[in-house]
C-alpha positions in Angstrom: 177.5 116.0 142.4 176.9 116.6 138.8 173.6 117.7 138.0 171.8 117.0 134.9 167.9 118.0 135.8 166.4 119.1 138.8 165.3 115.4 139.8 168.5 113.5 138.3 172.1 114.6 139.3 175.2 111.6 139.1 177.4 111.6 142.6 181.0 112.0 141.7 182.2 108.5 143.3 180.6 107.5 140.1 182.4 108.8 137.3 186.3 107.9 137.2 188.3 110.6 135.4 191.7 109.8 134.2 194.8 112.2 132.6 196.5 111.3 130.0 199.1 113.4 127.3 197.1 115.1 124.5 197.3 114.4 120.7 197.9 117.2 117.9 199.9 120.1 118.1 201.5 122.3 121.1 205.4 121.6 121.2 206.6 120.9 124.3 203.7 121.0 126.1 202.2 118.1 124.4 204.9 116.0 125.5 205.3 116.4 128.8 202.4 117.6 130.5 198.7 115.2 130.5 195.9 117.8 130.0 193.6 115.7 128.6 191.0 114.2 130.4 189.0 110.5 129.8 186.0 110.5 131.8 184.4 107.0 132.5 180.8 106.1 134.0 179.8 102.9 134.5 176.2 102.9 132.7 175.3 99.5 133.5 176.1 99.8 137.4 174.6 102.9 138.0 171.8 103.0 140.4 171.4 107.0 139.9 169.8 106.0 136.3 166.6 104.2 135.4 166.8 101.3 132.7 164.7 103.3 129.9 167.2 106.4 130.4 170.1 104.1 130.1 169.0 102.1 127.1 168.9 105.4 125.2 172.1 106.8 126.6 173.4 103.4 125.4 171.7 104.0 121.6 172.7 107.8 122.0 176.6 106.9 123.0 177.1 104.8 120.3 180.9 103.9 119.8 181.8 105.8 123.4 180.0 103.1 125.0 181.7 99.7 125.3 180.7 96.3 125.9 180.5 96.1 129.6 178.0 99.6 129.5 180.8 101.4 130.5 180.9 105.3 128.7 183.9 106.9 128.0 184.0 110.4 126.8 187.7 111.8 126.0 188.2 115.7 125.8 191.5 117.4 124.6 190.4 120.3 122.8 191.9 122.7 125.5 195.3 123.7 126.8 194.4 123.0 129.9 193.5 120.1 132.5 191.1 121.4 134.3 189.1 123.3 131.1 189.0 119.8 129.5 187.6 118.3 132.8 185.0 120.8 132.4 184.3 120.2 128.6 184.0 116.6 129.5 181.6 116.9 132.5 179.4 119.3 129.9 179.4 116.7 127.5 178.2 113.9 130.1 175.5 115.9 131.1 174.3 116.7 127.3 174.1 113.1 126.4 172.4 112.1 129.9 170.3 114.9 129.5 169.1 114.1 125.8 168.4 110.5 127.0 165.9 111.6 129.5 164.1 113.1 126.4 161.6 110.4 126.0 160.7 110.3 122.1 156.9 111.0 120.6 155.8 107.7 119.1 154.5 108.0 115.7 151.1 107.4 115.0 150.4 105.9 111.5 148.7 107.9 109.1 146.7 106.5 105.1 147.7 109.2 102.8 144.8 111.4 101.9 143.1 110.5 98.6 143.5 114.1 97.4 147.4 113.0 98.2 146.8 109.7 95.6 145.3 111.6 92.8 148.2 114.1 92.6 150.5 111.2 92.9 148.4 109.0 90.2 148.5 112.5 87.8 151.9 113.1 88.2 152.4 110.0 86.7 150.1 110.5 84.5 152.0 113.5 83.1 155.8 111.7 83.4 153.9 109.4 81.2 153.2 111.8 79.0 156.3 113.3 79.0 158.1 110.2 78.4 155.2 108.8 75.0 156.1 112.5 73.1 160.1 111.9 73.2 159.5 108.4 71.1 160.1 108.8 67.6 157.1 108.0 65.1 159.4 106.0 62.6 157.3 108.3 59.5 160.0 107.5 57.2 
């Protein structure tokens, strides 16, 4: 059971997590043993997940999420299998966990008319500015 906040936690017979050999440098190691880890969770299917929450995990996941609503998160930044499995759990539940954040809508605001006039004498003054770099022509 992964838990992301005391009233939402993910069972594990819902995330699939695959090895597979790791990219970069490490010598032999690379080559022959699979330490890193590809995490999948089926977004779409999940009945653990309300449909707001999982419209913004879908905006949130951006290119990790494909077509079908499926999220894939790959971790390899450890040597390890098991410290990658953990890296990638922690960055499921960061994601899930930001899109339970529901966002404050913003309320429209007029600007101020103090706001205007500073804006109308900036202008003004730019104005200004720009009349006194025009030459006369006194010749």
């Amino acid at each position: 059971m992964l838990r992301i906040t005391p009233t939402l936690s993910i069972p594990d017979d819902e995330l699939a997590e695959s090895f597979v050999r790791s990219s970069g440098p490490g010598g032999q190691n690379v080559n022959k043993v699979s330490t890193a880890v590809e995490l999948r969770f089926d977004v779409a299917a999940s009945p653990s997940l309300s449909e707001p929450i999982k419209a913004r995990l879908s905006r949130l996941a951006g290119h990790r999420m494909t077509k079908d609503g499926m999220l894939i998160i790959q971790a390899d930044r450890h040597r390890t299998q098991d410290a990658n499995r953990r890296d990638a759990r922690e960055r499921l539940v960061e994601l899930v966990a930001a899109a339970t954040i529901v966002p404050k809508r913003r309320i429209k605001t007029k600007p101020t008319r103090a706001s205007k006039e500073r804006r109308v004498e900036g202008k003004k003054l730019r104005s200004t500015v720009k009349k006194h770099r025009q030459s006369k022509g006194w010749d």
